[in-house]
C-alpha positions, 0 to 999 in steps of 0.5 A: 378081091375082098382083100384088096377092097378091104386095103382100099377103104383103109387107105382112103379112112387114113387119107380122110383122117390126115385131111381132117388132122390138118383142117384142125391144125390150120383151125388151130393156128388161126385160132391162136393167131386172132386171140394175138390180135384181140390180145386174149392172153389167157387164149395164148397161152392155153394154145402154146401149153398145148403144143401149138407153136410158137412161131406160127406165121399169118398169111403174110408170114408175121409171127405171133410175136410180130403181130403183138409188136405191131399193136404195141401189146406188151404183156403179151410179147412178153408171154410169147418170148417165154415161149421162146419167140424167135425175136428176128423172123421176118414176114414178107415185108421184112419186118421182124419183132426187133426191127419193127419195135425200133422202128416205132420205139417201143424201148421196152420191146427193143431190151426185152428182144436185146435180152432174148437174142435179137441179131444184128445182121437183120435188115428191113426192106431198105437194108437199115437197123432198128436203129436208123428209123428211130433216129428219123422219128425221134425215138429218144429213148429208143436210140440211147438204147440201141447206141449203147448197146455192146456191138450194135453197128451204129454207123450202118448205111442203108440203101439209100446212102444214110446212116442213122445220123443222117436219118435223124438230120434230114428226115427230122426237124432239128427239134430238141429231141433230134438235137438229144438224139444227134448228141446220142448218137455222138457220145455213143462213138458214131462217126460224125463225118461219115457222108452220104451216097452223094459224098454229102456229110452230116455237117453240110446237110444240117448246116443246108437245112438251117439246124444250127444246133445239130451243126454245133453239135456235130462240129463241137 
């Protein structure tokens, strides 16, 4: 009886033990994951030499590394991808490092994942690149990057029927900037009369819009 007691009580120390382990990992990770908000980067990377990981997740599966991106902190993405950052994990809005750093055309951000392994065949949520929400927000620079980027599926079409060009057409304001992007994204080898899902090309939708100058570019 002494013996079975005896095996008891250290079953139920392991068990309180292991509970107690993983209060200090949860602890930890939310740790990590505030000291990414607030950018605390000395915080960050004491935390990652001592074994966290990397690629913990929030509650709505953001990476530390897509928390960075999302508050535009630089240095620190920079500090996680030394870490080995996975640059294309997706949190539950769909969102990835990548994808939200075109989106918002954070160029800096967009070569350094282009350099540590950003993937192609990623989507957000409406099934488009980084690419095509840099053309709808007129992220010049953003999009002479991606454009020109070995491989990079310029003409992809989203859920909605539209590729960047159309993007760049129907949701900007025929400005200079998407006048730039439009000549881009055709010096880049993007198909100029590739039409939307209503059988619509990027000619007739910048010439119903009154953009005479993405018109001419497009025709020229």
């Amino acid at each position: 009886m002494r013996i079975i007691m005896m095996t008891f009580i250290s079953l139920l120390t392991l068990q309180s033990c292991s509970a107690n382990d993983s209060i200090v990992i949860n602890m930890d990770e939310q740790l990590i994951i505030e000291a990414v908000e607030r950018d605390d980067k000395i915080t960050v990377e004491q935390a990652l030499k001592n074994g966290i990981s990397v690629n913990i997740t929030d509650s709505k599966k953001r990476t530390l590394l897509l928390i960075a991106t999302n508050n535009a902190n630089t240095e620190m993405a920079k500090l996680l991808v030394a870490y080995g950052a996975d640059v294309n994990k997706q949190a539950d809005n769909m969102d990835s490092p990548f994808l939200y750093a075109g989106a918002t055309g954070q160029t800096e951000l967009v070569h350094l994942y282009l350099m540590n392994g950003a993937r192609f065949d990623v989507f957000n949520r409406y099934n488009g690149t980084a690419l095509i929400p840099a053309c709808e927000r007129g992220h010049v620079e953003t999009v002479r990057l991606l454009s020109n980027t070995k491989d990079y599926p310029i003409n992809h079409i989203n859920r909605l029927g539209w590729t960047g060009l159309i993007e760049a057409i129907i949701l900007g304001d025929g400005t200079a900037k998407y006048q730039q992007i439009v000549q881009i994204l055709k010096d880049a080898g993007a198909q100029m009369d590739l039409a939307d899902n209503q059988g619509v090309t990027p000619l007739e939708l910048a010439e119903r819009l009154g953009f005479t100058e993405l018109a001419n570019i497009i025709r020229g």
